[in-house]
C-alpha positions in Angstrom: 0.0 0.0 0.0 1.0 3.3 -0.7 0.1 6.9 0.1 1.3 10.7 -0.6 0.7 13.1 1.7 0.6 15.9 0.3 0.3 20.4 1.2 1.7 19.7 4.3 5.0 21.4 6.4 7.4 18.2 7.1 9.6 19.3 10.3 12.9 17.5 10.4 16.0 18.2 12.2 17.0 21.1 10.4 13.3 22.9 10.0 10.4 23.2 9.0 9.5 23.6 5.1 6.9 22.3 2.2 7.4 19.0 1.3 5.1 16.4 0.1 6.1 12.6 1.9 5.4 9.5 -0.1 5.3 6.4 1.9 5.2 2.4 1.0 4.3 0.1 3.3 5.7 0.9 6.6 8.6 2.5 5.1 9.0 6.6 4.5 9.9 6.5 0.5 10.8 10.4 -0.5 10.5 13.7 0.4 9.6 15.0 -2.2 9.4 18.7 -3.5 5.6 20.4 -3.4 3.6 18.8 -6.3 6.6 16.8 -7.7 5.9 14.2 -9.9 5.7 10.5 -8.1 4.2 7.1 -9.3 0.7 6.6 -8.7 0.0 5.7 -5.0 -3.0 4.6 -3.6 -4.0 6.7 -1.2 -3.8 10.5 -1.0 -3.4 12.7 2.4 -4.0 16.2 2.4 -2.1 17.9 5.2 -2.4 21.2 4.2 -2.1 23.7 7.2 -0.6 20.7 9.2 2.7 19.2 10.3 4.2 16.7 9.2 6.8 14.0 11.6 7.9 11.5 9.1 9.9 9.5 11.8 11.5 11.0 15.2 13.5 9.2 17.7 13.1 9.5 21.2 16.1 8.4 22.6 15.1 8.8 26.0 12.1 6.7 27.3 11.6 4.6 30.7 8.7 2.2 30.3 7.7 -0.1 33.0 10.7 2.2 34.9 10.6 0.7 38.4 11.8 3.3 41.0 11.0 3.6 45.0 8.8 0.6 45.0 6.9 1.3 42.2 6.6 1.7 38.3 6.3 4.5 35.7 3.2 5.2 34.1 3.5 3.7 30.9 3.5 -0.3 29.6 5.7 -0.5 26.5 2.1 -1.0 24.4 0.8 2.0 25.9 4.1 4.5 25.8 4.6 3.3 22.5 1.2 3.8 20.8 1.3 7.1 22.2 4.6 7.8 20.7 3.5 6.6 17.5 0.6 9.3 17.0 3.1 11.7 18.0 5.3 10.9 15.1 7.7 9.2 16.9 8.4 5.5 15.1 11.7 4.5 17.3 12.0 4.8 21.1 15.6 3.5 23.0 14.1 2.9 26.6 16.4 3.5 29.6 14.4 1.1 32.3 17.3 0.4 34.2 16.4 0.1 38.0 17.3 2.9 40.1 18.0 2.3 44.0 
């Protein structure tokens, strides 16, 4: 499956800027230019007047964290669905046990 989405602002490590993001799969294709040609997809997006996160990092999570007896918040399904609508598609969790 594919999709384009398309008239949005794609924010990456060096700024924001107008970029259309074509996807396959699971897997982040191109960023591509405003209205750039691409191969037929199926499945158009329109982002205009939104952001958007193709792929961040969080390299600093603690799921399932135990500390003083108890444990953080999040379960690794719930912190990382919750990452995922935020745009963030790898997490490196830090869950080491602090005494």
């Amino acid at each position: 499956m594919s999709i384009l989405i398309t008239g949005g602002t794609v924010v990456s490590a060096t700024g924001p800027f107008p970029a259309d993001v074509l996807v396959s799969g699971e897997r982040i294709e191109a960023v591509l230019a405003p209205g750039a040609a691409h191969p037929e997809v199926d499945t158009v997006l329109d982002a205009t007047g939104k952001y958007v996160l193709p792929g961040g990092i969080d390299a600093h999570t603690h799921m399932e964290m135990p500390f003083g007896g108890t444990f953080s918040h999040d379960t690794f399904e719930t912190g990382t669905t919750a990452a995922a609508w935020g745009g963030t598609t790898t997490i490196v969790d830090r869950s080491e046990e602090h005494t």
